[in-house]
C-alpha positions in Angstrom: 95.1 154.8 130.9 92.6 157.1 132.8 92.0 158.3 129.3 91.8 155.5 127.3 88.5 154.7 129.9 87.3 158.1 129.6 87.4 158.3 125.6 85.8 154.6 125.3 82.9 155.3 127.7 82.1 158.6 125.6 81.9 156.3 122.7 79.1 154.6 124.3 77.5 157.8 125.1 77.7 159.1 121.8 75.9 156.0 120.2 73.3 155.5 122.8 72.5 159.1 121.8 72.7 158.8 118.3 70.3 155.5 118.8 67.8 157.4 120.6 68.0 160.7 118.4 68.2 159.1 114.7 65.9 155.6 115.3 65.9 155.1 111.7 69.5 154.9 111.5 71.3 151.3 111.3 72.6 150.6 114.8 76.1 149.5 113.3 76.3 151.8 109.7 79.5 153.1 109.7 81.6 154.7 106.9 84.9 153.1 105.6 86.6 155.8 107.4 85.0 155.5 111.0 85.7 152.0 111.1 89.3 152.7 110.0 89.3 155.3 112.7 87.7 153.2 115.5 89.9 149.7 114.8 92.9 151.7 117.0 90.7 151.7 120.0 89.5 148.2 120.1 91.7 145.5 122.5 89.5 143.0 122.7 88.2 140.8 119.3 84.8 141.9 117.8 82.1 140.0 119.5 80.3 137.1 117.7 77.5 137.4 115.8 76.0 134.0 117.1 76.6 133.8 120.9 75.9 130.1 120.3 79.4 127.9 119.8 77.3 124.9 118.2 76.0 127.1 115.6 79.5 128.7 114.8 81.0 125.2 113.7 77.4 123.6 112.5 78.5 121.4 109.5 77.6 122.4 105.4 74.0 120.7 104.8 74.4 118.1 101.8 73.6 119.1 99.0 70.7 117.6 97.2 70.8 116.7 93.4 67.5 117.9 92.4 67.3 115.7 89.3 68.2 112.1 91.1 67.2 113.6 94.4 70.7 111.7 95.8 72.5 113.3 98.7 76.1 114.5 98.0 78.9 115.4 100.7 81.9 117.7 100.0 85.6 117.3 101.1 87.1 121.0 101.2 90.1 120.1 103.5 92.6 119.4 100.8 93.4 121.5 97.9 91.4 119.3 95.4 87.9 119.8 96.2 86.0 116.3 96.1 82.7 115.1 96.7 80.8 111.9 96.8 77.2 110.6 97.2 75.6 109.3 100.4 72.7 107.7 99.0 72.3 104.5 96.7 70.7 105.3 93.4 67.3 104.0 93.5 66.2 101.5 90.6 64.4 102.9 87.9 60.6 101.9 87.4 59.7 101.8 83.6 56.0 100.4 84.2 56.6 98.8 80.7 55.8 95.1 80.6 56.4 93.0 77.1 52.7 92.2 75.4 53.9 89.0 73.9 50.4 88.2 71.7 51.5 91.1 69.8 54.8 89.7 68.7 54.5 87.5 65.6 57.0 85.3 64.5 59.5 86.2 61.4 58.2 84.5 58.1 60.1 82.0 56.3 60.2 81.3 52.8 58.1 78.0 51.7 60.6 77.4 48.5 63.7 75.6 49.3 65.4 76.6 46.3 67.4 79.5 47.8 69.3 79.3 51.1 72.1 81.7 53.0 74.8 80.7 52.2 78.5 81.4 53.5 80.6 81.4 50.2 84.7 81.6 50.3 86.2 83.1 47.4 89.6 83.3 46.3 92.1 85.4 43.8 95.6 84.9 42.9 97.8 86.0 40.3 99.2 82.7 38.2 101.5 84.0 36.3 100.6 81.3 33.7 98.4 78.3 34.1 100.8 75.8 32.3 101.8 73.1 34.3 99.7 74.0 37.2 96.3 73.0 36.5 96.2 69.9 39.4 98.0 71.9 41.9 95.2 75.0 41.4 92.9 72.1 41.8 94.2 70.7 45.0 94.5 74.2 46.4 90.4 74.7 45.9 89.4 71.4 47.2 92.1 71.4 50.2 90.9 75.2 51.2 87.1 74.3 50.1 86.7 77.4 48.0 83.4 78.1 46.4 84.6 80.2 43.8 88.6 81.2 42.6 89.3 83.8 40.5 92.5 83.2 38.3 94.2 86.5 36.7 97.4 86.2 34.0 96.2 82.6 32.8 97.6 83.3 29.9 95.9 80.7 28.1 94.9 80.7 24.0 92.1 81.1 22.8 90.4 77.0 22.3 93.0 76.1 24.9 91.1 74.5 27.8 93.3 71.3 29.0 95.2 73.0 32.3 91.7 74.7 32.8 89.8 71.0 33.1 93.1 70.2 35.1 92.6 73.2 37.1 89.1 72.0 38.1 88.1 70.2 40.8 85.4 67.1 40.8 82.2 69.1 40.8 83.5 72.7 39.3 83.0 74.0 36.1 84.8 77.9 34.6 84.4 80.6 32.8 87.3 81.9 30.8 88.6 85.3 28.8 91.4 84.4 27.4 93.7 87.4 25.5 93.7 87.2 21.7 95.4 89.7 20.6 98.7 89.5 22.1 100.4 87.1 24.8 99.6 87.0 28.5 96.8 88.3 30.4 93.6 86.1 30.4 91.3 85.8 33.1 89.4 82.7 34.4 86.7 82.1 37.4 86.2 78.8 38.6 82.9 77.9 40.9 80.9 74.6 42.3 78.6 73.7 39.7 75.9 73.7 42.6 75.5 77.5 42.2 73.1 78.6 39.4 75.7 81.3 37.3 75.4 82.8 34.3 78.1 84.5 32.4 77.7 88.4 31.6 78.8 90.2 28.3 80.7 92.9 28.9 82.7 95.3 26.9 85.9 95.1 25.7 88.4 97.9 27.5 91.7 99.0 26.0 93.0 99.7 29.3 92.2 96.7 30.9 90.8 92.9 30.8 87.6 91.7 32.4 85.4 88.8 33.2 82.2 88.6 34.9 79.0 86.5 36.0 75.8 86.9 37.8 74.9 84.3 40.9 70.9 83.9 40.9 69.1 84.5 44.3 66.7 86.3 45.7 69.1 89.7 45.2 71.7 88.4 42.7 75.6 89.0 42.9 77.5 90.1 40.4 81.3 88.8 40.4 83.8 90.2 38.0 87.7 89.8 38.1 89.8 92.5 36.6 93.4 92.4 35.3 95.3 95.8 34.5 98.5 95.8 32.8 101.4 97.5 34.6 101.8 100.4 31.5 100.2 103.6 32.5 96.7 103.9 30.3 95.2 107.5 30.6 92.2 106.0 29.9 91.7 103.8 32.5 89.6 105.9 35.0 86.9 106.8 32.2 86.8 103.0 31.3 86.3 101.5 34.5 83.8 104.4 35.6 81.7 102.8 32.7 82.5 99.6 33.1 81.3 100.1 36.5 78.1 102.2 35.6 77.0 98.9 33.3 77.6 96.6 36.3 75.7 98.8 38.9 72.9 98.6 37.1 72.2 94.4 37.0 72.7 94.3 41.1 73.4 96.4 44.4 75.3 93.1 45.0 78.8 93.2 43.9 82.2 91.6 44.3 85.1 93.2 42.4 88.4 90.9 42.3 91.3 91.7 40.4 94.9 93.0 40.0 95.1 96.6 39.6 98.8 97.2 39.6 97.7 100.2 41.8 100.0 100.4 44.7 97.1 101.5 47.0 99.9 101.5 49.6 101.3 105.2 48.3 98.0 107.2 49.2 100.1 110.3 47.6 99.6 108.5 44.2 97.2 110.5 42.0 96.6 107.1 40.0 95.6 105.9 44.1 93.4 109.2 44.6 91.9 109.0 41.3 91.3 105.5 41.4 89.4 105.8 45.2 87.5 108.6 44.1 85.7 106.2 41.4 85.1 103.4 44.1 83.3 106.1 46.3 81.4 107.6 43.4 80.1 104.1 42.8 79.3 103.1 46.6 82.2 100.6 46.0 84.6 99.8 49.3 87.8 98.4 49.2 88.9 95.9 51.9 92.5 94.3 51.0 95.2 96.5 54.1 98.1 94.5 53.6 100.6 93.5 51.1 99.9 91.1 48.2 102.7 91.2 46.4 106.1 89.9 47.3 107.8 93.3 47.0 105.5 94.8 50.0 103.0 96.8 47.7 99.0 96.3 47.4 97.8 95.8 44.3 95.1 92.9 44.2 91.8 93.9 45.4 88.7 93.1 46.8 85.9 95.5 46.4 82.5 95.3 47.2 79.1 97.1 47.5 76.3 95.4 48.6 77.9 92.9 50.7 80.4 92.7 53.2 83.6 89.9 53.0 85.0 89.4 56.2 88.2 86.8 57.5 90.3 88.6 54.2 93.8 87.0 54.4 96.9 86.6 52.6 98.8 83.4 51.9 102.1 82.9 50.5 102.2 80.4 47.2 105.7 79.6 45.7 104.4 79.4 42.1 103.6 82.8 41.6 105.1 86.2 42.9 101.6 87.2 44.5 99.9 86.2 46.9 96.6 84.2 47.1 93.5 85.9 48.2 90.9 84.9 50.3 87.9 86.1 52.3 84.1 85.1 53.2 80.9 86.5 52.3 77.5 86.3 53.5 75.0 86.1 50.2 71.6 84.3 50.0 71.7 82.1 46.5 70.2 80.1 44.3 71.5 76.3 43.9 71.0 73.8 41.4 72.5 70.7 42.7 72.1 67.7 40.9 70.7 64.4 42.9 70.1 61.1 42.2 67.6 59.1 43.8 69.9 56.1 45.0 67.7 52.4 46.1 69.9 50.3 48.6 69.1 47.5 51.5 70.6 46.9 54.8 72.0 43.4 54.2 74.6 43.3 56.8 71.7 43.8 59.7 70.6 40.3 58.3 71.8 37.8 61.0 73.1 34.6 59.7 71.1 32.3 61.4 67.5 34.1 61.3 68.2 33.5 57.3 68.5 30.1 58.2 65.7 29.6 60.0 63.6 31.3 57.1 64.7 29.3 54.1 64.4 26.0 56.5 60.9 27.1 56.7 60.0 27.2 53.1 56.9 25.0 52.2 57.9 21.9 50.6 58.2 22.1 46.4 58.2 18.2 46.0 55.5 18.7 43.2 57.6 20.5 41.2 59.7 18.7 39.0 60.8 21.4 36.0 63.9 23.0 36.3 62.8 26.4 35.7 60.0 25.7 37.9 62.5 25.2 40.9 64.1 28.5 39.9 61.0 30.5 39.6 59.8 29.0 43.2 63.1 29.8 45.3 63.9 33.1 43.5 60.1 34.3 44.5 60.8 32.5 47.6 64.5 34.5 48.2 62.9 38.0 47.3 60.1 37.6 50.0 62.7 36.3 52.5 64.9 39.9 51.4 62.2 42.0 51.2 61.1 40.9 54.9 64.8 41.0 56.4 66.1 43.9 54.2 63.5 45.7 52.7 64.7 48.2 49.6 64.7 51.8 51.0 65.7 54.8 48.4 67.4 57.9 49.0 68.5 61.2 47.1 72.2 61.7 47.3 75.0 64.1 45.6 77.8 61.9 43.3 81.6 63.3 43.4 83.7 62.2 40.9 87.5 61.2 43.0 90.4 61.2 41.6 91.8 57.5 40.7 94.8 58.8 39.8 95.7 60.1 43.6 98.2 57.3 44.9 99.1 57.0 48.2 102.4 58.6 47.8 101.2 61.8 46.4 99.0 61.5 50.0 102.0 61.8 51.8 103.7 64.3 49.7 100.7 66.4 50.4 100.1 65.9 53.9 104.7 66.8 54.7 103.9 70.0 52.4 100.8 70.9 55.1 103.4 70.6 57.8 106.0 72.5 56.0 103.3 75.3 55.4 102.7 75.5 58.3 105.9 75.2 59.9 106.5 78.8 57.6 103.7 80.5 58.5 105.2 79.8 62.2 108.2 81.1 62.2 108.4 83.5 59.3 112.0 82.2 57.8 113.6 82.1 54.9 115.1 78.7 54.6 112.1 77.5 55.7 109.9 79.5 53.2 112.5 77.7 50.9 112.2 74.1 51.8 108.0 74.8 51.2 108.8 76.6 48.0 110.7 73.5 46.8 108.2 70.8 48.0 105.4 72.8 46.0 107.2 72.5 43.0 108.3 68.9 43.8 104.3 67.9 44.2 103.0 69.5 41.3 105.2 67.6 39.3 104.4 64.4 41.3 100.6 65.4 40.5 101.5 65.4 36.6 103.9 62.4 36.8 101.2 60.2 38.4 98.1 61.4 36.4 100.7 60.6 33.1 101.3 56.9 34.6 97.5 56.0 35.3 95.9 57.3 32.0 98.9 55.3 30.0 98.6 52.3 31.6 94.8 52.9 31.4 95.2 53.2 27.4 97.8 50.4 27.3 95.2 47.6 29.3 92.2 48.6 26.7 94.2 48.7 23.4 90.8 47.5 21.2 88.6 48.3 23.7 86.7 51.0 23.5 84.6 50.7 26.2 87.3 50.7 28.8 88.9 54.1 27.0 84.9 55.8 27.2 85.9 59.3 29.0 83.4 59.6 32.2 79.8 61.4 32.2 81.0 64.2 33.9 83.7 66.4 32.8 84.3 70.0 34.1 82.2 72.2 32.0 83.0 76.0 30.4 81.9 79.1 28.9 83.8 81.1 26.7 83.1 84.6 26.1 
């Protein structure tokens, strides 16, 4: 033990002396191996560098974010390091204030010939127009479409009867029919309020087209297309050009049509090719859902230009497509015919104001003549009106009804609404066969009833040929 004491206090020795001896030397610069060597001799632990137990355990400053200047405090006691702010984020001063004289209101257009207007369009595949001219027409003015697109009309050429049908009070058409062969044909009906004209365009082996132009500000162009199912190697080069020629009338454009494209099979190179052309053109394609009954896309809606929104799909028993229909913003012209209409409030007359009025007449007992009498009340009568119910004129818009619609087919029509939508509920067959009966049921009723008016309208004016005058207005068309 005596040793131990003697070695440790010649330790001290020996650094004093080597303090006072070396004085530039570090008091504790040892080498790896002296400190190796010297650990054996220590019992007691090394003493602290800070005498001071406060300042041992002082806690970490928190650390300050120099770009918010927000305190942050860190949590190193579990093995997922943490930390958090102390100090609410102060609100941001812009200094920028709103100089409201320099704000001018957005200019509106003096002319009140053009207007935005929301138009709904519609396509469907009709698989022949015969015998279903009124219930196209119901279907338009029950879903207040502005213009329907009708593909596979396969109408004749001069054949326009289930077109009129097919129009609704207030529409007129443009047709293609097919001439060469049977089938196809192609048909656009609108509201005669829009100003349209027809476009010529050129005739395609490979497929069947239609178009028009909408006036506006920007006009639209709106085509319908119909392919036929048989592969055409041509196809691609004809619609590229058919395309190129419609690019150039308006960057507004609606493209309808059947394509028998089953856009649904993206490995398709027909698909690829046929995409490739849209882009080229700055054409988009919209329709993500199956139109046909057998599941696959093939009617289309593609547009540049514009955007049509609220696209949906509706099942319609007569045909094995479905009908197509979607919005679109456009800014038109429209030509809507008015007539100024005169008219006086007679039923605001009170009956005993008008009797007070003609009791105050002055006296006629000077006039003796007949026609004098006449002459004096009649001038008389027409002040009296014109002071109690003066004339007042207004423009209004005429729609021609239908006399024909009985108060059965009202019925028929408003149980087929329940059953439509008793299908679209629940999604089941037998009840997407009890609506696919009662549309065919109706569109006979339509027929049958229209039959029975106009016969028993010929029968009541046999010799009179002012009762069998057809009206003013019948739907109007363009052939091209």
């Amino acid at each position: 033990m005596w040793i131990y004491h003697l070695f440790s206090r010649v330790t001290i020795v020996w650094i004093v002396l080597s303090s006072l001896l070396h004085p530039t030397t570090s008091l504790f610069l040892y080498t790896a191996t002296e400190l190796y060597r010297l650990r054996c001799y220590s019992a007691e632990p090394p003493p602290s560098l800070y005498p001071d137990q406060d300042i041992v355990h002082r806690p970490r400053p928190k650390y300050i974010h120099r770009g918010s200047r927000r305190g942050f405090r860190y949590d190193d006691s579990k093995d997922i390091r943490s930390f958090w702010t102390s100090t609410p984020r102060a609100a941001r001063k812009t200094r920028r204030t709103i100089d409201q004289s320099a704000l001018t209101s957005v200019s509106r257009s003096t002319s009140s010939s053009f207007g935005g207007n929301e138009l709904k369009v519609g396509l469907l595949n009709i698989r022949s127009l015969s015998n279903k001219g009124l219930l196209i027409s119901d279907i338009i003015d029950n879903s207040k479409f502005d213009f329907f697109c009708l593909v596979e009309t396969w109408q004749q050429e001069n054949d326009f009867l289930e077109l009129n049908h097919a129009c609704p009070p207030g529409f007129v058409y443009i047709s293609q029919p097919r001439i060469s062969r049977r089938g196809g044909g192609l048909a656009i009906l609108h509201n005669s309020i829009y100003k349209t004209s027809p476009l010529s365009v050129q005739n395609y082996v490979s497929f069947e087209s239609a178009a028009l132009l909408i006036s506006g500000p920007t006009p639209t162009v709106l085509a319908v297309i119909y392919r036929p199912p048989k592969y055409c190697n041509t196809f691609i080069s004809e619609f590229c050009a058919f395309l190129t020629h419609l690019c150039t009338l308006s960057p507004n454009l609606i493209l309808l049509g059947d394509f028998n494209i089953h856009m649904d099979t993206a490995s398709n190179l027909l698909t690829r090719d046929f995409n490739s052309c849209l882009d080229s053109f700055g054409l988009q394609q919209y329709v993500n859902f199956p139109t046909h009954s057998k599941g696959h896309t093939l009617d289309l809606i593609c547009c540049s230009g514009v955007t049509p929104w609220d696209c949906t799909a509706d099942v319609i028993p007569i045909s094995d497509h479905k009908l197509l229909s979607f919005n679109v913003d456009v800014t038109l012209s429209k030509s809507k015919q008015q007539r100024l209409m005169s008219f006086r409030n007679i039923k605001k007359i009170s009956p005993s104001v008008l009797t007070d009025a003609i009791a105050d007449f002055p006296p006629s007992d000077q006039l003796t003549s007949p026609d004098n009498l006449v002459s004096f009340y009649n001038f008389e009568l027409q002040q009296l009106l014109d002071t109690l119910a003066p004339l007042k004129t207004r423009t209004v818009s005429f729609t021609h009804s239908a006399p024909w619609f009985t108060p059965e087919l009202c019925q028929l029509k408003t149980r087929g609404r329940r059953l439509e939508r008793l299908y679209k509920r629940t999604g089941l067959m037998i009840h997407r066969e009890l609506y696919s009966e009662h549309v065919h049921l109706y569109k006979d009723a339509l027929y049958a009833a229209k039959n029975v008016f106009y016969s028993r309208l010929i029968e009541s004016g046999d010799g009179n040929t002012k009762a069998l005058k057809p009206p003013d207005t019948l739907p109007g068309s363009w052939c091209s």
